[in-house]
C-alpha positions as CSV (number, residue, x, y, z in Angstrom):
1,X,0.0,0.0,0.0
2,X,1.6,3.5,-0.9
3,X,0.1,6.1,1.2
4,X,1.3,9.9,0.6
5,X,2.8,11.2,3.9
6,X,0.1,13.7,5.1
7,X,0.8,17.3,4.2
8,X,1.4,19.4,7.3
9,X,-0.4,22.5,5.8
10,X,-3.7,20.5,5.1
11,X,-4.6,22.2,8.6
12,X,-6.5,25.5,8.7
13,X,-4.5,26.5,11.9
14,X,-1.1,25.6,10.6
15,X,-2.0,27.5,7.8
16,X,-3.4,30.4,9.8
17,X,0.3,30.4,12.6
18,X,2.3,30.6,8.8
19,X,0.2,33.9,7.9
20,X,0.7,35.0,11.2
21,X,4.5,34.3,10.3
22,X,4.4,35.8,6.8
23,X,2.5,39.4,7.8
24,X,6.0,40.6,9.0
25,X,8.4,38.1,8.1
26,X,9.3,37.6,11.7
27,X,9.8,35.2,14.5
28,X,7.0,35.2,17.1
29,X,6.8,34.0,20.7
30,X,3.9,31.0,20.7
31,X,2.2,33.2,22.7
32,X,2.0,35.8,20.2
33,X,0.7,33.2,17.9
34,X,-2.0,32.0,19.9
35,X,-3.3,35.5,20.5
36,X,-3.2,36.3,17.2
37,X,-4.9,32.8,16.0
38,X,-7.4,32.6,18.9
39,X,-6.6,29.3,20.4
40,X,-4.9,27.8,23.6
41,X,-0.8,28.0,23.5
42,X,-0.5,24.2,24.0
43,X,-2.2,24.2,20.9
44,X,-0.2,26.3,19.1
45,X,2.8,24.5,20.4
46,X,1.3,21.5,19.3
47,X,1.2,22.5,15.5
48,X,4.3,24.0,15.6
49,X,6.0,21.1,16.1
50,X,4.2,19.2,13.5
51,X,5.3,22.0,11.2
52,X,8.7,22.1,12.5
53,X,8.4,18.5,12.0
54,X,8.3,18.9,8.0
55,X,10.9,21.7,8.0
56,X,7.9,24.5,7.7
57,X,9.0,26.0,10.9
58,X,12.2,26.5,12.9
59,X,11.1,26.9,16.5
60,X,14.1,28.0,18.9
61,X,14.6,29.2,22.6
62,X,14.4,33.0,22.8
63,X,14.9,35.5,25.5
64,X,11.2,35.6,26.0
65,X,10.3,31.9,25.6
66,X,10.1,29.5,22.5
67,X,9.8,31.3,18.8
68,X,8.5,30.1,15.9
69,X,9.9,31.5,12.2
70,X,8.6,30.6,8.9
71,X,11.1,28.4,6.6
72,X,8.6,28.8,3.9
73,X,7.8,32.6,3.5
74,X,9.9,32.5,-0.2
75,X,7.8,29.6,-1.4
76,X,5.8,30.1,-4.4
77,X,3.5,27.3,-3.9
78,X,3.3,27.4,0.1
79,X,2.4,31.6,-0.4
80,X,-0.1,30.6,-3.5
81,X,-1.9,27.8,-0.8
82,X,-2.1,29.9,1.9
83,X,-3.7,33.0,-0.4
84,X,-6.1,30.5,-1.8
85,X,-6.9,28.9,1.4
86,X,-7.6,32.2,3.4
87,X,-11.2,33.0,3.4
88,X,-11.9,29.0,4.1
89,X,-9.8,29.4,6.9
90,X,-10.9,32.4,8.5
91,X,-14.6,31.4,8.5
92,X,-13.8,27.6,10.3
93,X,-12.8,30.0,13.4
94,X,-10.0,27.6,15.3
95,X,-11.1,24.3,13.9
């Protein structure tokens, strides 16, 4: 049986933390993340380490806690699925 590995960005949230990412081109504490996505910072945690997992995110000890910064923000087809995917995602809330 050949199964695709699943993609890490089929995830409204992961895809909502990368915008969050990509609106300054900057690394944010998870906190910051989870205020600005509207969810729980475990949660946050949790899917940045699934997209740090696929190389989407570098997360890294900071002066003010863990931060998360996009590995992605030059890709054309990463920046194209997250345009596409933006309305979708803002109306499922944090599904």
């Amino acid at each position: 049986m050949n199964r695709e590995p699943p993609d890490p960005l089929e995830h409204c949230v992961r895809r909502r933390i990368l915008r969050c990412l990509h609106r300054d081109f900057a690394a944010h504490t998870t906190e910051e993340l989870a205020a600005s996505v509207g969810i729980d910072r475990d949660d946050v945690l949790y899917h940045c380490r699934v997209l740090a997992k696929w190389g989407t995110v570098k997360r890294y000890e900071g002066p003010s806690g863990f931060l998360v910064e996009s590995l992605v923000a030059d890709d054309p087809e990463v920046l194209f699925l997250l345009h596409a995917t933006e309305v979708e995602d803002e109306a499922s809330g944090s599904a």
